[in-house]
One Martini backbone bead per residue (centre of mass of N, CA, C, O) as a GRO file, in nm:
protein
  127
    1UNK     BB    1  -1.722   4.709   2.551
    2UNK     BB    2  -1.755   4.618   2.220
    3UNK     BB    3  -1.479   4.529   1.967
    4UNK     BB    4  -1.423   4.473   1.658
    5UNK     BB    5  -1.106   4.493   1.681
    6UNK     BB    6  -1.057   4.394   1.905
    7UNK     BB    7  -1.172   4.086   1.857
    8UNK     BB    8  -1.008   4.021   1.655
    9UNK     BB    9  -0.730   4.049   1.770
   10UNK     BB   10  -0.797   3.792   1.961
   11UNK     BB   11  -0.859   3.614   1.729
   12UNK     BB   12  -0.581   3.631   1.623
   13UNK     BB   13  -0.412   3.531   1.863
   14UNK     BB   14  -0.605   3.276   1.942
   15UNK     BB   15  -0.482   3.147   1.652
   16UNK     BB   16  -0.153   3.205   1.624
   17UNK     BB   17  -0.113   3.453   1.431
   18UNK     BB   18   0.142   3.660   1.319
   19UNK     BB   19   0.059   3.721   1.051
   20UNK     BB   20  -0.163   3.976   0.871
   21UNK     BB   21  -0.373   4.037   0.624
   22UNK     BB   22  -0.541   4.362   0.573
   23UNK     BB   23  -0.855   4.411   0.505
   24UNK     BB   24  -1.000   4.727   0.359
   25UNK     BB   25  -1.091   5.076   0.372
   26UNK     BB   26  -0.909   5.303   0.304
   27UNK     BB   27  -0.946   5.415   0.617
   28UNK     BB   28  -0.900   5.149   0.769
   29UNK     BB   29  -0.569   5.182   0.633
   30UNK     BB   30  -0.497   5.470   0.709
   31UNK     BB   31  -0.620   5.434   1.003
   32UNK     BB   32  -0.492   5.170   1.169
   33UNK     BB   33  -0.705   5.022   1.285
   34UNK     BB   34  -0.570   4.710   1.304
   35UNK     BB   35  -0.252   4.767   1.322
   36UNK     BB   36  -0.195   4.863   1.587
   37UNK     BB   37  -0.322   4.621   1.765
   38UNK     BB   38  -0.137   4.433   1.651
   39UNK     BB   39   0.124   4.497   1.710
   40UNK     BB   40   0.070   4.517   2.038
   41UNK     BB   41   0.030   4.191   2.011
   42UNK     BB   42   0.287   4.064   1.829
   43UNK     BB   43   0.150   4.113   1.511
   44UNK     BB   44   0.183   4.109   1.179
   45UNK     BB   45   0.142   4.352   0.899
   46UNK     BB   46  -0.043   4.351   0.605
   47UNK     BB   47  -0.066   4.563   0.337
   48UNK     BB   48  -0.159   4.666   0.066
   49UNK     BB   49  -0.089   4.850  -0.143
   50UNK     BB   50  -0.232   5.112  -0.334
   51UNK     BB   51  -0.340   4.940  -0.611
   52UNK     BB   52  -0.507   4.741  -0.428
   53UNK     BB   53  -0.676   4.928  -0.259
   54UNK     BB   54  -0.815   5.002  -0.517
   55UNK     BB   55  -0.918   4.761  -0.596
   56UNK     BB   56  -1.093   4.671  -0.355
   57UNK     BB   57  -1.260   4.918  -0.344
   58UNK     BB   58  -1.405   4.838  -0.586
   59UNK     BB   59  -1.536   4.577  -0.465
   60UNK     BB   60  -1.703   4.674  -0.273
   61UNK     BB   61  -1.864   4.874  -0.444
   62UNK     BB   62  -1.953   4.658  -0.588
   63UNK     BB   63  -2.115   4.476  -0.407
   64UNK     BB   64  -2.292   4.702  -0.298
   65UNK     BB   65  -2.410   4.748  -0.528
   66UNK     BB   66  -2.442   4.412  -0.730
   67UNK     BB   67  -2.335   4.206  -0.570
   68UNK     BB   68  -2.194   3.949  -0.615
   69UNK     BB   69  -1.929   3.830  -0.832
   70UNK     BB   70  -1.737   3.662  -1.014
   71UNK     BB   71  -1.526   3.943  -1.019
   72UNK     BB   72  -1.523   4.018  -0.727
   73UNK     BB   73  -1.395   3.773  -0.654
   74UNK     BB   74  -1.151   3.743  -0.811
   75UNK     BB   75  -1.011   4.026  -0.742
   76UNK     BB   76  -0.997   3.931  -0.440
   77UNK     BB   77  -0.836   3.646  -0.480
   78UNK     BB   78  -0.594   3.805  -0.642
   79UNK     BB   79  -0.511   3.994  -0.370
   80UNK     BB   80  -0.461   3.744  -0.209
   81UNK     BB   81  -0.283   3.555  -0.346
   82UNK     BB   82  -0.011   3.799  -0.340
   83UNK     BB   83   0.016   3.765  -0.046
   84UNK     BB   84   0.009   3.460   0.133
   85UNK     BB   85   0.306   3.381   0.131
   86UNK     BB   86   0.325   3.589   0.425
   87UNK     BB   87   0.079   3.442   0.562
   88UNK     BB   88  -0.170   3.325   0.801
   89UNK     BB   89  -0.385   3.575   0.733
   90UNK     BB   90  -0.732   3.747   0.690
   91UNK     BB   91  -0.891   4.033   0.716
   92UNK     BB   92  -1.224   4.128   0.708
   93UNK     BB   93  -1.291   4.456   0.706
   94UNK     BB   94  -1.540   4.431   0.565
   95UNK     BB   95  -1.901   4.345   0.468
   96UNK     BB   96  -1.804   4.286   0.155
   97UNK     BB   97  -1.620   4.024   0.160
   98UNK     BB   98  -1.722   3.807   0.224
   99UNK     BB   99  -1.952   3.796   0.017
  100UNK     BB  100  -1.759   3.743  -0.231
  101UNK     BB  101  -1.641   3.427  -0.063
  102UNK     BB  102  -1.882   3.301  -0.109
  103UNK     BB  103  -1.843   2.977  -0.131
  104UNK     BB  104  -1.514   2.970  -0.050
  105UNK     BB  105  -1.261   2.809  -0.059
  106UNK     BB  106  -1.007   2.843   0.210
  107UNK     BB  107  -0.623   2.824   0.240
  108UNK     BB  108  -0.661   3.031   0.470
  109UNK     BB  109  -0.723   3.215   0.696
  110UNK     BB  110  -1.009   3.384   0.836
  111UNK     BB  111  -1.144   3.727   0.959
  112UNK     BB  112  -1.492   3.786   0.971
  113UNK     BB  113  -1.580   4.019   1.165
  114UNK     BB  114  -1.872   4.049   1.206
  115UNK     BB  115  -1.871   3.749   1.345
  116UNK     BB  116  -1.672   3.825   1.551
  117UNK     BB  117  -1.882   4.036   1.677
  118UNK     BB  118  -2.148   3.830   1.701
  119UNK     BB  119  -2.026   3.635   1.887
  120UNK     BB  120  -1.996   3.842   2.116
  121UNK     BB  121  -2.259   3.921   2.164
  122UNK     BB  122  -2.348   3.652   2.256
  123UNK     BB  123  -2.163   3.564   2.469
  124UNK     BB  124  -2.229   3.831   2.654
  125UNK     BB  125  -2.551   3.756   2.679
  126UNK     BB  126  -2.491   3.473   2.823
  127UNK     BB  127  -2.295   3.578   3.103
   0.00000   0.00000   0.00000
């Protein structure tokens, strides 16, 4: 069976990330969902404080309810930001992260889980 959270973790082992800052739902950033298995990995976890958690999750609330806009971009893009220093990779954990980052070229690797999980179904269907 695949698993979105293994599958991510795959991915960012196999591109030799070290450090990764995980965004995501207060829920999965609460229950350790891809920290644990990145730590158990050899990668090290960043994750938001409480207040940027809080900024975060305003994001997704706002692209879920309004779609993307330039406003939940730049929140975003700040909150990524605030970290990049420290990390080689930013997984979005959630699916409207992606979509607030639409059209924005990044400087750090991103790991797009949703598509991550979807390049596995469909290799997972043609073997």
């Amino acid at each position: 069976m695949l698993s979105i959270i293994d599958e991510t973790v795959r991915a960012v082992v196999m591109d030799d990330v070290k450090r990764v800052l995980v965004l995501g739902t207060p829920f999965i950033l609460q229950n350790k969902l891809y920290q644990n298995k990145l730590s158990r990995a050899g990668v090290k976890v960043e994750v938001p404080t409480k207040t940027d958690q809080k900024r975060l999750f305003e994001v997704i609330l706002s692209v879920l309810n309004y779609g993307p806009t330039q406003k939940s971009q730049d929140e975003l893009l700040s909150i990524i930001n605030a970290y990049k220093r420290g990390v080689d990779g930013v997984i979005l954990g959630c699916t409207e992260l992606p979509l607030a980052l639409r059209n924005v070229r990044m400087e750090i690797r991103t790991f797009d889980t949703l598509q991550i999980l979807a390049d596995a179904v469909y290799n997972y269907s043609i073997s």
